[in-house]
PDB file of N, H, CA, C and O in Angstrom:
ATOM      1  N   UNK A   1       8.298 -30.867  48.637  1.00  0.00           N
ATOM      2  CA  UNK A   1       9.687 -31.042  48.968  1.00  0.00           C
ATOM      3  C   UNK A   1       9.992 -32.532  48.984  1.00  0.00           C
ATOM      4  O   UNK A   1       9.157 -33.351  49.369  1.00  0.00           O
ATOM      5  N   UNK A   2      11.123 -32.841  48.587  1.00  0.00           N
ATOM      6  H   UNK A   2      11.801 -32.175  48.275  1.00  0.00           H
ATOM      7  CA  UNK A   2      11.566 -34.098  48.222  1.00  0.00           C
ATOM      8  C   UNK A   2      12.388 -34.690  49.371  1.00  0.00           C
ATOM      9  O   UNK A   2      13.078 -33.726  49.703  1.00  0.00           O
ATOM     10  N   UNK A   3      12.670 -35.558  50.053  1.00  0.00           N
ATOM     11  H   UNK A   3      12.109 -36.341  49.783  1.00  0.00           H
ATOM     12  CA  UNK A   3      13.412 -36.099  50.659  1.00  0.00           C
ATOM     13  C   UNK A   3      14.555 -36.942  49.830  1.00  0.00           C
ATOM     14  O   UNK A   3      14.372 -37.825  48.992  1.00  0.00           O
ATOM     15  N   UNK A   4      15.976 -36.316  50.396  1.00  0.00           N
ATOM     16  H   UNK A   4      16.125 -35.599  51.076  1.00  0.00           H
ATOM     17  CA  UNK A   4      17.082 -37.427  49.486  1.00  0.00           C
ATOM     18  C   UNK A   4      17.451 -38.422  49.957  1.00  0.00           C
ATOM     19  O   UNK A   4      17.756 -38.343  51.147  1.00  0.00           O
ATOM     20  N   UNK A   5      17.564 -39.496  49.424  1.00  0.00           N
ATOM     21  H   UNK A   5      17.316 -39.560  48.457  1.00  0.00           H
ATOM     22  CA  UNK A   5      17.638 -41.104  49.510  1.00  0.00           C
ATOM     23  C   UNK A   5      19.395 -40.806  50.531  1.00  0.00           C
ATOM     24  O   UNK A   5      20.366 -40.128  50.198  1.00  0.00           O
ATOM     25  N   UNK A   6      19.216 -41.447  51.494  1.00  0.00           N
ATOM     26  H   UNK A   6      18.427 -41.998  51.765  1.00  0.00           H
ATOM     27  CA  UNK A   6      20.192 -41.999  52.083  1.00  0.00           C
ATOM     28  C   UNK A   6      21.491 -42.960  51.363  1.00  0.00           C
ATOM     29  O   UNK A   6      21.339 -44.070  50.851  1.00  0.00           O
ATOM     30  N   UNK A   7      22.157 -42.566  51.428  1.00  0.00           N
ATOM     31  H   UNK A   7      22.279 -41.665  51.844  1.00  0.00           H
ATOM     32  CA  UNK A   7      23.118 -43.430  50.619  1.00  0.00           C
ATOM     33  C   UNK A   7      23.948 -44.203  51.087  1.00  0.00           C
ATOM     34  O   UNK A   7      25.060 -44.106  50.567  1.00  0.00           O
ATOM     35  N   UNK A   8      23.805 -45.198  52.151  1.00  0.00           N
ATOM     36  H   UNK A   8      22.902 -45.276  52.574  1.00  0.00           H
ATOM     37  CA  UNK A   8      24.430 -45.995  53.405  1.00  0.00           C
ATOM     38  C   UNK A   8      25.442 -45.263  53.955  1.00  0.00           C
ATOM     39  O   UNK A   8      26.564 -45.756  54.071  1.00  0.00           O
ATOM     40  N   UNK A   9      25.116 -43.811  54.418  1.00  0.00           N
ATOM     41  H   UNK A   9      24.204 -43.411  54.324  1.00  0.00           H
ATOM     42  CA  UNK A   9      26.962 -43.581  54.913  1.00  0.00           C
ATOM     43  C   UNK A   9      26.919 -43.588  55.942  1.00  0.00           C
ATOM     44  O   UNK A   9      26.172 -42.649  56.218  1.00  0.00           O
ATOM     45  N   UNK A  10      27.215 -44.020  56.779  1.00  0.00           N
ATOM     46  H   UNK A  10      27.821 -44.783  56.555  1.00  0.00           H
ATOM     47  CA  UNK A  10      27.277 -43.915  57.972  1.00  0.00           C
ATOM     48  C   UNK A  10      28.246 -43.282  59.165  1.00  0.00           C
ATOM     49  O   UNK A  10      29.421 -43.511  58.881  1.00  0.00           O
ATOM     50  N   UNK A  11      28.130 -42.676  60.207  1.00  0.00           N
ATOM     51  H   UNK A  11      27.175 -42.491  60.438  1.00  0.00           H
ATOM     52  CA  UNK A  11      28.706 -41.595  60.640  1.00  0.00           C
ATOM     53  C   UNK A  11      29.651 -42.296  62.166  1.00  0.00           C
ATOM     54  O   UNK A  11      28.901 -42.804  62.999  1.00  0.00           O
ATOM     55  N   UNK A  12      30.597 -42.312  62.378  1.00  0.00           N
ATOM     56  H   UNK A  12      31.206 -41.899  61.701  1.00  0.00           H
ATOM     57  CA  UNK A  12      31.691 -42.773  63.217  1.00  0.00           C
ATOM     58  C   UNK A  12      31.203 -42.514  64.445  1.00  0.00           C
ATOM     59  O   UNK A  12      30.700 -41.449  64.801  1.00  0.00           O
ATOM     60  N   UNK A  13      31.391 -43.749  65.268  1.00  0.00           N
ATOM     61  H   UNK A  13      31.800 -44.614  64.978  1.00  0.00           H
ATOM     62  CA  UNK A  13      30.868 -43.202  66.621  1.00  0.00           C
ATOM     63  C   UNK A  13      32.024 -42.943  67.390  1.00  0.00           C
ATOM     64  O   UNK A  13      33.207 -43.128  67.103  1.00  0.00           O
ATOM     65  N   UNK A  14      31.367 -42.368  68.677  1.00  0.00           N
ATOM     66  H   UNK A  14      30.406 -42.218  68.911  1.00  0.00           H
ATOM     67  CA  UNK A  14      32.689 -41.819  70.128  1.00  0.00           C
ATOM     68  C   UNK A  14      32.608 -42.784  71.107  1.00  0.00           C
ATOM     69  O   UNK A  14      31.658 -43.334  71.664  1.00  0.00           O
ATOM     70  N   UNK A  15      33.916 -42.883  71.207  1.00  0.00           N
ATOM     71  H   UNK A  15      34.688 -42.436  70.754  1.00  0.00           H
ATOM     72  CA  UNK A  15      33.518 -43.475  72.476  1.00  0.00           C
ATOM     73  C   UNK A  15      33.854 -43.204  73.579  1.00  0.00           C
ATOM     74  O   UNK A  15      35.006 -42.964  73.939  1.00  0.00           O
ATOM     75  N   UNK A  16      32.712 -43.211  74.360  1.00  0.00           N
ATOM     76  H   UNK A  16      31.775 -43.406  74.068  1.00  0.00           H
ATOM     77  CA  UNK A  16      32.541 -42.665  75.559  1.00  0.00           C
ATOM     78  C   UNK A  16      32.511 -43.719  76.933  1.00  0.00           C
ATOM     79  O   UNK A  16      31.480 -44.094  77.492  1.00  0.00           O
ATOM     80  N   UNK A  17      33.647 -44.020  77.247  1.00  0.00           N
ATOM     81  H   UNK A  17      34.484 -43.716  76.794  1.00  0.00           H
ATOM     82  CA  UNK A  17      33.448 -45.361  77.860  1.00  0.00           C
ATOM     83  C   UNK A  17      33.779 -44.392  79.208  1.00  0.00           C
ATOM     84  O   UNK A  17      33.871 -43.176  79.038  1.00  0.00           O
ATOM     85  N   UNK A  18      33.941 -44.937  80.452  1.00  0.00           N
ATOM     86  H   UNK A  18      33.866 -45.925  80.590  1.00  0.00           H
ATOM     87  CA  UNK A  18      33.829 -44.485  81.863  1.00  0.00           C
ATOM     88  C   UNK A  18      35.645 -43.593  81.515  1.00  0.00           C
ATOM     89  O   UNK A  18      35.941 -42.402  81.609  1.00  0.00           O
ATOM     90  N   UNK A  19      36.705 -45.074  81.023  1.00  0.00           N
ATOM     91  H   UNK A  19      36.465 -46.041  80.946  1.00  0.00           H
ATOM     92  CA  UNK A  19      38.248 -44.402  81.265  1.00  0.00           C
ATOM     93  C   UNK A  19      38.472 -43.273  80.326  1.00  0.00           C
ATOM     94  O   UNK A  19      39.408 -42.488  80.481  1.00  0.00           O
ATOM     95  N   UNK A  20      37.456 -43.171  79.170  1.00  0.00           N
ATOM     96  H   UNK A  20      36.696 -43.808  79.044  1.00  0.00           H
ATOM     97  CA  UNK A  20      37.943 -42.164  78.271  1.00  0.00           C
ATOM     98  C   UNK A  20      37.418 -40.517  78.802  1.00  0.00           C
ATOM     99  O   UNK A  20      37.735 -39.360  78.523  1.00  0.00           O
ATOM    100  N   UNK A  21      36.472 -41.178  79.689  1.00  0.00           N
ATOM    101  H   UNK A  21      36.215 -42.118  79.916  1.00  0.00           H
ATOM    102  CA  UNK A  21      35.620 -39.861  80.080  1.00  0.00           C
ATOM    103  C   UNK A  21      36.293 -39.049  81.346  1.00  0.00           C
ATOM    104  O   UNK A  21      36.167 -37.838  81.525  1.00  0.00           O
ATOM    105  N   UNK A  22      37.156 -40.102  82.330  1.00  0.00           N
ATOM    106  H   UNK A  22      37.259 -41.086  82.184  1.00  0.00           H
ATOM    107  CA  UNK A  22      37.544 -39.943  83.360  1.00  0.00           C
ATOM    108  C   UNK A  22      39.088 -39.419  82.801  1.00  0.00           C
ATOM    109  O   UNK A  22      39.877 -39.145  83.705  1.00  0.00           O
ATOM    110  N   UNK A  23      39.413 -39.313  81.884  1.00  0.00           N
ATOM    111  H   UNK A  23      38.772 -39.536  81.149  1.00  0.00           H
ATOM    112  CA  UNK A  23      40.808 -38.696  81.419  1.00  0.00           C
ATOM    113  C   UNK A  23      40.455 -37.700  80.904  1.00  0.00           C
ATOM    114  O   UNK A  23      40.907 -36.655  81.373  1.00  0.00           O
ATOM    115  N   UNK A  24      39.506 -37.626  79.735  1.00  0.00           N
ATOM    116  H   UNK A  24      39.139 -38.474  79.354  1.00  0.00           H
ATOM    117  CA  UNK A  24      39.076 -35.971  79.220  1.00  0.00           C
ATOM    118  C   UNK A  24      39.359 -35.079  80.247  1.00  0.00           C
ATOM    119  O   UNK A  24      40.193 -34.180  80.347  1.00  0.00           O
ATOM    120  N   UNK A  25      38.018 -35.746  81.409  1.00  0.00           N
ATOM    121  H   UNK A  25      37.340 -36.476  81.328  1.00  0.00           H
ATOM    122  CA  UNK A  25      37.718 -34.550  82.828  1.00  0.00           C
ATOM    123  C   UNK A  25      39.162 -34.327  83.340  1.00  0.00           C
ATOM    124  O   UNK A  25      39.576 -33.185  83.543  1.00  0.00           O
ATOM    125  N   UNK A  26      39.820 -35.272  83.519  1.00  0.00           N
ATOM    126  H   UNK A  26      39.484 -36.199  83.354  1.00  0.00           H
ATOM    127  CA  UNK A  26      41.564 -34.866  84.362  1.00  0.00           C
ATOM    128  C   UNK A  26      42.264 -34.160  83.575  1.00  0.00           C
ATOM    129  O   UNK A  26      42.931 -33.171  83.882  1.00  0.00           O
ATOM    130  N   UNK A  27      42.117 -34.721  82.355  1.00  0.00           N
ATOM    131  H   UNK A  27      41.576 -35.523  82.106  1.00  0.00           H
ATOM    132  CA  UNK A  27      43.008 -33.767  81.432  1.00  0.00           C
ATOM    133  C   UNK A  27      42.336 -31.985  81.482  1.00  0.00           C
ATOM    134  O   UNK A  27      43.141 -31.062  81.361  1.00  0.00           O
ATOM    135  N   UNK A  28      41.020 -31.731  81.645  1.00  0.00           N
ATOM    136  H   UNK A  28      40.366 -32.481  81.743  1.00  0.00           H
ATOM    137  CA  UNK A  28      40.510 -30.436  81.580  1.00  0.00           C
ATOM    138  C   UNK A  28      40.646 -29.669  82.935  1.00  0.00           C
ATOM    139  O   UNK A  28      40.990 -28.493  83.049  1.00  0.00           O
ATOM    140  N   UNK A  29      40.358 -30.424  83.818  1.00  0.00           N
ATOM    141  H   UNK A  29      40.078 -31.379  83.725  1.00  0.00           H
ATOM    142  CA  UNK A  29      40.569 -29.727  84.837  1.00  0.00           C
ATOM    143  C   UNK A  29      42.077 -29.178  85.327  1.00  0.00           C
ATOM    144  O   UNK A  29      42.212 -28.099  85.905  1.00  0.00           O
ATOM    145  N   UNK A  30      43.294 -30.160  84.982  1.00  0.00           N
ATOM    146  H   UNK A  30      43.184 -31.036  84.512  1.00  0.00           H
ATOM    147  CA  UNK A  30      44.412 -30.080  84.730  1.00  0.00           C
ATOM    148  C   UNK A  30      44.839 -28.505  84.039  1.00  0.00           C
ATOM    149  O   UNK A  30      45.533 -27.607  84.516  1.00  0.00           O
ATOM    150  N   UNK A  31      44.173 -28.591  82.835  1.00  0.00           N
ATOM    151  H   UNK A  31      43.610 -29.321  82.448  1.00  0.00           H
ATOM    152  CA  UNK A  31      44.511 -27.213  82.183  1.00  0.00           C
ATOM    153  C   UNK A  31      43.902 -26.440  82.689  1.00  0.00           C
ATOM    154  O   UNK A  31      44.486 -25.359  82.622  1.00  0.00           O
ATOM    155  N   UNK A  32      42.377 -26.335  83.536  1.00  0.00           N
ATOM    156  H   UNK A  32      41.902 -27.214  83.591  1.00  0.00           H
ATOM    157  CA  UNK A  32      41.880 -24.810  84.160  1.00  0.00           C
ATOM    158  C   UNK A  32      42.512 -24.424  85.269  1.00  0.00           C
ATOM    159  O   UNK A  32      42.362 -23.246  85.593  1.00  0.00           O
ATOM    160  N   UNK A  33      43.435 -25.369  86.189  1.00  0.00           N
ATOM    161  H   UNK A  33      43.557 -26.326  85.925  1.00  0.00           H
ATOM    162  CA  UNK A  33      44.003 -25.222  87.502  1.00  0.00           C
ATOM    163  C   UNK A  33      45.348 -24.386  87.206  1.00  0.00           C
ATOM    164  O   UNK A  33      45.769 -23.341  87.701  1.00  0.00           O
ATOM    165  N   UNK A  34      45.859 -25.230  86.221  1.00  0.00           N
ATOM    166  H   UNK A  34      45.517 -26.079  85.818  1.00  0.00           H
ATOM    167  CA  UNK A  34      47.217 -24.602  85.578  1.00  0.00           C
ATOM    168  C   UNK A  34      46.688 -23.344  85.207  1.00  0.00           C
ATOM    169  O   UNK A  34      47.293 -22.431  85.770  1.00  0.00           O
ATOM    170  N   UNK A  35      45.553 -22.876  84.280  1.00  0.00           N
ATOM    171  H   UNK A  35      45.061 -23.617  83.823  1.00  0.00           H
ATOM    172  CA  UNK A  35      45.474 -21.314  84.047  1.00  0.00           C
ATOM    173  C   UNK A  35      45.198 -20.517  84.836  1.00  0.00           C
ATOM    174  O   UNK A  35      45.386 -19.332  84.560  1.00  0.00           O
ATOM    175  N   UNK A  36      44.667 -20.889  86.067  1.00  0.00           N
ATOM    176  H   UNK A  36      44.515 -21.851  86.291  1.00  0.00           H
ATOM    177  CA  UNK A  36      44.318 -20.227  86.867  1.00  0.00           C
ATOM    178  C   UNK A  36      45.008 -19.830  87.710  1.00  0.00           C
ATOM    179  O   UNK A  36      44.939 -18.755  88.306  1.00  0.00           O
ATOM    180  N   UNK A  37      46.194 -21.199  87.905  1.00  0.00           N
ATOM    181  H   UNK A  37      46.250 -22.072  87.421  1.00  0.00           H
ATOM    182  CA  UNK A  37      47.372 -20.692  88.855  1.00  0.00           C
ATOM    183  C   UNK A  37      48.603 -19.596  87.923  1.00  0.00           C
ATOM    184  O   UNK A  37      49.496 -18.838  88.299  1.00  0.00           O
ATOM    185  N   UNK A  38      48.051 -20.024  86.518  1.00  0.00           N
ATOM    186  H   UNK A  38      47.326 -20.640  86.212  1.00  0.00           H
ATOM    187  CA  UNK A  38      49.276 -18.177  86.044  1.00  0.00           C
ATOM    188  C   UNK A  38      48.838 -17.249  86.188  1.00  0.00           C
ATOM    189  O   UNK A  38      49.450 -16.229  86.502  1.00  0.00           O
ATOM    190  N   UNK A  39      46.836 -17.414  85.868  1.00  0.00           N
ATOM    191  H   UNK A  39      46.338 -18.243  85.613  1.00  0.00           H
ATOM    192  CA  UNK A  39      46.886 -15.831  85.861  1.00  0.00           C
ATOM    193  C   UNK A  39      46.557 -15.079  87.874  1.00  0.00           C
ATOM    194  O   UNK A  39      46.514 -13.912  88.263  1.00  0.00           O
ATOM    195  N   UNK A  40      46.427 -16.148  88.503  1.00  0.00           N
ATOM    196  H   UNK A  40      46.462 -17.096  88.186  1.00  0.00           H
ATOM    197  CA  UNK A  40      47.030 -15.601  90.201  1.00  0.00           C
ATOM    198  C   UNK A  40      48.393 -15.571  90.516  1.00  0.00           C
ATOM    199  O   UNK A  40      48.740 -15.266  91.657  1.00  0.00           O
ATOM    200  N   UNK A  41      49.318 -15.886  89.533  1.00  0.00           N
ATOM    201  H   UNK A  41      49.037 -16.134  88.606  1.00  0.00           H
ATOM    202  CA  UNK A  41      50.567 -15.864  90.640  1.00  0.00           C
ATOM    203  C   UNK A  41      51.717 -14.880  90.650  1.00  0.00           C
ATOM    204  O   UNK A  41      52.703 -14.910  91.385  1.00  0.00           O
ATOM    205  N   UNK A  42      51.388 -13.917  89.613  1.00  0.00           N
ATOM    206  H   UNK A  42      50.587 -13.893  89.016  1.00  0.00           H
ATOM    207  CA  UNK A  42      52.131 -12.886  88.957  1.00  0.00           C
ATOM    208  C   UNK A  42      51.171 -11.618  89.364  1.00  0.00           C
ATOM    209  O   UNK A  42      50.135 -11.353  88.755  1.00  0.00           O
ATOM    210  N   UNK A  43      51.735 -10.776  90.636  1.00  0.00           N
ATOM    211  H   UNK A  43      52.576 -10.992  91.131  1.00  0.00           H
ATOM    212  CA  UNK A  43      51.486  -9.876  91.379  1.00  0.00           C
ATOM    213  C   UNK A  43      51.538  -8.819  90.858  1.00  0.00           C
ATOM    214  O   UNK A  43      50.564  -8.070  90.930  1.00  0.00           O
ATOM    215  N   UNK A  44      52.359  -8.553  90.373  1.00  0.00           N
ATOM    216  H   UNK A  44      53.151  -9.161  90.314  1.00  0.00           H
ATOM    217  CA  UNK A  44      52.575  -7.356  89.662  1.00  0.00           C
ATOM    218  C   UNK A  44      53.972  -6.591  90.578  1.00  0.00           C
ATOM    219  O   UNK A  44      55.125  -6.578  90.147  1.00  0.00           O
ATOM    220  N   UNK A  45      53.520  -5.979  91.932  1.00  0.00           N
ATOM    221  H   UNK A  45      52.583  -5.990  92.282  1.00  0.00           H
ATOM    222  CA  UNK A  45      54.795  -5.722  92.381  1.00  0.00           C
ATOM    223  C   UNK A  45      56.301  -6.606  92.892  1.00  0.00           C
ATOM    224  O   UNK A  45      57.489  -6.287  92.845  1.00  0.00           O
ATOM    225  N   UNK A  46      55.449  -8.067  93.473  1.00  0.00           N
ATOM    226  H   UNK A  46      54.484  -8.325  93.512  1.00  0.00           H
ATOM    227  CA  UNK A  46      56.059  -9.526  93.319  1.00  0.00           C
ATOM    228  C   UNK A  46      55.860 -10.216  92.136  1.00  0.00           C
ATOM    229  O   UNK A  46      55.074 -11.164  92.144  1.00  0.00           O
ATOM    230  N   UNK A  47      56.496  -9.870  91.017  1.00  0.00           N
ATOM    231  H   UNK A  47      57.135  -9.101  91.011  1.00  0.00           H
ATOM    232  CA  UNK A  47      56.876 -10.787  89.998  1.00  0.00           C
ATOM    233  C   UNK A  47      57.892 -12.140  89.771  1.00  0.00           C
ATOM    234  O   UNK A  47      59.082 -12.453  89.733  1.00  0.00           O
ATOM    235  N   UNK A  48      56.588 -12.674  89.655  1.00  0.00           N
ATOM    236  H   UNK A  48      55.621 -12.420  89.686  1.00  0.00           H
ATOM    237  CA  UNK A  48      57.993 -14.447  89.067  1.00  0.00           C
ATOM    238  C   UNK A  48      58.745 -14.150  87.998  1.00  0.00           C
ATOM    239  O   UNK A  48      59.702 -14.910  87.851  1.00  0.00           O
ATOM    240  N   UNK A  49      58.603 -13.106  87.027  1.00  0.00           N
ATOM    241  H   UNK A  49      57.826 -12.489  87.147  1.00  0.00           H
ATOM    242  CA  UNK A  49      59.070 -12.999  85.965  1.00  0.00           C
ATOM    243  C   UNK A  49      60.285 -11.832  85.787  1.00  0.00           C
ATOM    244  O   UNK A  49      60.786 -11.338  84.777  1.00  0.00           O
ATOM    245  N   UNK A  50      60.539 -11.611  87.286  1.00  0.00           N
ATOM    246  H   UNK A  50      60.133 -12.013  88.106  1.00  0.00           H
ATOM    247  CA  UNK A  50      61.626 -11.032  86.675  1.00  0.00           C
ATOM    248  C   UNK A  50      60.637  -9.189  86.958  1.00  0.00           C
ATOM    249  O   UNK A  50      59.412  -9.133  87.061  1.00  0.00           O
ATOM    250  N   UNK A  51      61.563  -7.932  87.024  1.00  0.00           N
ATOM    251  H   UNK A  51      62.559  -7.976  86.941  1.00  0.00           H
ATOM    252  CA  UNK A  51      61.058  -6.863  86.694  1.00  0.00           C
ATOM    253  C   UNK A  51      59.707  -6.723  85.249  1.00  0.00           C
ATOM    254  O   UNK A  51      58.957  -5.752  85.348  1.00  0.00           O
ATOM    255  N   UNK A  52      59.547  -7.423  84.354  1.00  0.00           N
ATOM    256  H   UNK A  52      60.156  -8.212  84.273  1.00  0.00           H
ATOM    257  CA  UNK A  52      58.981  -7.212  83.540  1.00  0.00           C
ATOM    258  C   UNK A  52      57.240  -7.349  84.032  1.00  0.00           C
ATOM    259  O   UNK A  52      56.762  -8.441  84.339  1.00  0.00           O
ATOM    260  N   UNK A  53      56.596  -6.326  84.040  1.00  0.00           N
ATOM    261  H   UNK A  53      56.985  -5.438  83.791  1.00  0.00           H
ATOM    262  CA  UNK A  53      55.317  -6.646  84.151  1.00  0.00           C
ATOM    263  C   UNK A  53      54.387  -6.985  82.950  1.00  0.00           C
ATOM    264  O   UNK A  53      53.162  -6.888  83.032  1.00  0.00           O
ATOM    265  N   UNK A  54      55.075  -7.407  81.777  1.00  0.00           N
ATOM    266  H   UNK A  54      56.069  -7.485  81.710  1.00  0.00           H
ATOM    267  CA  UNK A  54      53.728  -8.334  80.714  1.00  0.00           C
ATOM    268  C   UNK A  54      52.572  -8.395  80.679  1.00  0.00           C
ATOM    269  O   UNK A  54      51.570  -7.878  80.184  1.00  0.00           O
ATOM    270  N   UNK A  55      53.180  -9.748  81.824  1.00  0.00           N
ATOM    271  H   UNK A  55      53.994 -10.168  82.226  1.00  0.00           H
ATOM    272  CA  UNK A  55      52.291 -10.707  82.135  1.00  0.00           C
ATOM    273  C   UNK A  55      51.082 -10.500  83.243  1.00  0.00           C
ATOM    274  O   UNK A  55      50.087 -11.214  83.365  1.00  0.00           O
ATOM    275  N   UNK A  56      51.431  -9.340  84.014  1.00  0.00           N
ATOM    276  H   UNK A  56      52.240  -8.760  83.915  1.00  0.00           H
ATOM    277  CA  UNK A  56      50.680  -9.071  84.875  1.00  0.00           C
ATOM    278  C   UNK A  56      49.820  -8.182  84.243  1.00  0.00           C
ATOM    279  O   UNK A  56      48.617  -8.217  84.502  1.00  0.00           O
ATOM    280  N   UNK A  57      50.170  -7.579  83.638  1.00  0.00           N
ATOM    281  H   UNK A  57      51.148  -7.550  83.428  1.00  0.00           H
ATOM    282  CA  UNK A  57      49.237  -6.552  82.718  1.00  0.00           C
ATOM    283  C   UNK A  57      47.960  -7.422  81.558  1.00  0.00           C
ATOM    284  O   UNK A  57      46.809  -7.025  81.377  1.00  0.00           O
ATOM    285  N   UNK A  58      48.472  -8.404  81.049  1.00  0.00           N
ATOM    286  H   UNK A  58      49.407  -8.726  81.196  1.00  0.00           H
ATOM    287  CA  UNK A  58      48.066  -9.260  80.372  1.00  0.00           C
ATOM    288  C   UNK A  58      46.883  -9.882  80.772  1.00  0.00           C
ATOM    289  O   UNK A  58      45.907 -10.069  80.046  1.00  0.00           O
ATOM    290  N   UNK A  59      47.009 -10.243  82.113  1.00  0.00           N
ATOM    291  H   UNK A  59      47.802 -10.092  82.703  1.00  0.00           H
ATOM    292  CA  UNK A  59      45.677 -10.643  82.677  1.00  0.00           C
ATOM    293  C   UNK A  59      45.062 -10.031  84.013  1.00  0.00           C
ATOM    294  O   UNK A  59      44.289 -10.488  84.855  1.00  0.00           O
ATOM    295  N   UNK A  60      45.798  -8.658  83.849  1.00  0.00           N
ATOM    296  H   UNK A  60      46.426  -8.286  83.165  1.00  0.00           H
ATOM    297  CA  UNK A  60      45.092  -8.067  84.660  1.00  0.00           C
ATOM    298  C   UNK A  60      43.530  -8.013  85.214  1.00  0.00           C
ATOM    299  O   UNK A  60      43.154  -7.807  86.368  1.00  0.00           O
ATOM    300  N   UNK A  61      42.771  -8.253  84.074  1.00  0.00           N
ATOM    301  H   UNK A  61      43.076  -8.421  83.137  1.00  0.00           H
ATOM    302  CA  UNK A  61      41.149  -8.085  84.115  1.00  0.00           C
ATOM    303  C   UNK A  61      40.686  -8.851  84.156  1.00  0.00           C
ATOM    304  O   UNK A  61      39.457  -8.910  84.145  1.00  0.00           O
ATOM    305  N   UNK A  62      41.786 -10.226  84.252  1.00  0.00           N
ATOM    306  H   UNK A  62      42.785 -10.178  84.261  1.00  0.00           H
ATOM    307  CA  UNK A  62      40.839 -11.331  84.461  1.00  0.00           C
ATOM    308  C   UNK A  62      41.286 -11.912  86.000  1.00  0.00           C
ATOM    309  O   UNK A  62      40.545 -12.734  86.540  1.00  0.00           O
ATOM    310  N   UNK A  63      42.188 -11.579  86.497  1.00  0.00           N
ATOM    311  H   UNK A  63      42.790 -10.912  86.058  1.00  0.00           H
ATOM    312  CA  UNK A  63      42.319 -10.986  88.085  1.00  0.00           C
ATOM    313  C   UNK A  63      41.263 -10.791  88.800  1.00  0.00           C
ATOM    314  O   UNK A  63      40.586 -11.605  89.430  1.00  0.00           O
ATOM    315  N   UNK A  64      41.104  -9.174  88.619  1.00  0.00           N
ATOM    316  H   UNK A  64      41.654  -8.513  88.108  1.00  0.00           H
ATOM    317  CA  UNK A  64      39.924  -8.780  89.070  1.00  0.00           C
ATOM    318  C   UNK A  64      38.638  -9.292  89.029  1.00  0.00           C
ATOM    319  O   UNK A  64      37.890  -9.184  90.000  1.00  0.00           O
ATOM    320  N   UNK A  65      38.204 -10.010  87.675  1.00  0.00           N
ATOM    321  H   UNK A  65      38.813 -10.097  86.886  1.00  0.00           H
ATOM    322  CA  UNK A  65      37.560 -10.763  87.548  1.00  0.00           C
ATOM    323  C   UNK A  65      37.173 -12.328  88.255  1.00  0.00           C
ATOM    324  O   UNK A  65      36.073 -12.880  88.226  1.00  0.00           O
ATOM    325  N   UNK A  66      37.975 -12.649  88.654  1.00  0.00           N
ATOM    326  H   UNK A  66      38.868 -12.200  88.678  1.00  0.00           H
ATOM    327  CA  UNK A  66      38.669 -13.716  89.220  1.00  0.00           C
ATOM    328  C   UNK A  66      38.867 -13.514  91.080  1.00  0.00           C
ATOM    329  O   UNK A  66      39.334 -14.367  91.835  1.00  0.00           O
ATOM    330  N   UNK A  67      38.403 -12.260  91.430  1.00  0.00           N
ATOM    331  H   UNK A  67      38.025 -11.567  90.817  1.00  0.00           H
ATOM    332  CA  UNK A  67      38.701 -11.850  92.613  1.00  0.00           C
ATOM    333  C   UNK A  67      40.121 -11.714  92.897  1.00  0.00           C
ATOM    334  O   UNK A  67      40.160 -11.192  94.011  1.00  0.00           O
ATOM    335  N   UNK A  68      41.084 -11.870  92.562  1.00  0.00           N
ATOM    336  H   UNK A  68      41.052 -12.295  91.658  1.00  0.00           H
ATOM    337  CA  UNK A  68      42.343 -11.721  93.271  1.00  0.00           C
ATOM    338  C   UNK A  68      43.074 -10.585  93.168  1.00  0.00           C
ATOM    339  O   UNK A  68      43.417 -10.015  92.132  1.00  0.00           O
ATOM    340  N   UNK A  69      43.387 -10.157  94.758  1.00  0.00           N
ATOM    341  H   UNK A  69      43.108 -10.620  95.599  1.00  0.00           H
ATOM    342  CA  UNK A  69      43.802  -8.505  94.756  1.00  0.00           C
ATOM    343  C   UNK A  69      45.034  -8.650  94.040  1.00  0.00           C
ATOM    344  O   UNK A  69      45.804  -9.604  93.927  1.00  0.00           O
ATOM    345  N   UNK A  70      45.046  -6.939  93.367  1.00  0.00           N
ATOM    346  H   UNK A  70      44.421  -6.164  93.458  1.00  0.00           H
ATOM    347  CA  UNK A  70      46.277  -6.828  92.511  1.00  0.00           C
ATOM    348  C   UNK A  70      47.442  -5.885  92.882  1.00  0.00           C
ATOM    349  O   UNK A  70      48.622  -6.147  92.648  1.00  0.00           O
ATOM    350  N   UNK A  71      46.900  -4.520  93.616  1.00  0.00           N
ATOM    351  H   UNK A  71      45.942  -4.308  93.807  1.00  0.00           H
ATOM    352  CA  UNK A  71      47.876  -3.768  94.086  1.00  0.00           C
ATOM    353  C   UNK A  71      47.853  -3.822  95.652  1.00  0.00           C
ATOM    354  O   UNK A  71      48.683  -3.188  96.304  1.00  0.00           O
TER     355      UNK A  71
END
């Protein structure tokens, strides 16, 4: 087996400096708090949304999953 000659390319680095890392994490945790607070806050018999249960149906199983009572 042959090894193929490198052809100077070289591959882009990240950077991972303390502020870029400390915004990723805020920015992520940001979005799991936010998902977590839709799929707890829509009761099903107390709906934010109005009579329509969707949304409660929608993530029903991840509720339960999630521990939070539903009926």
């Amino acid at each position: 087996m042959s090894h193929p000659q490198l052809t100077g390319r070289r591959t882009r680095s990240v950077d991972l400096s303390a502020a870029s890392t400390a915004l990723w994490l805020a920015a992520t945790v940001f979005l799991a708090v936010l998902a977590l607070y839709f799929v707890g806050v829509d009761q099903g018999a107390v709906s934010l949304f109005g009579s329509d249960s969707h949304v409660h149906e929608f993530v029903h199983d991840a509720r339960h999953l999630l521990g939070f009572p539903c009926h």
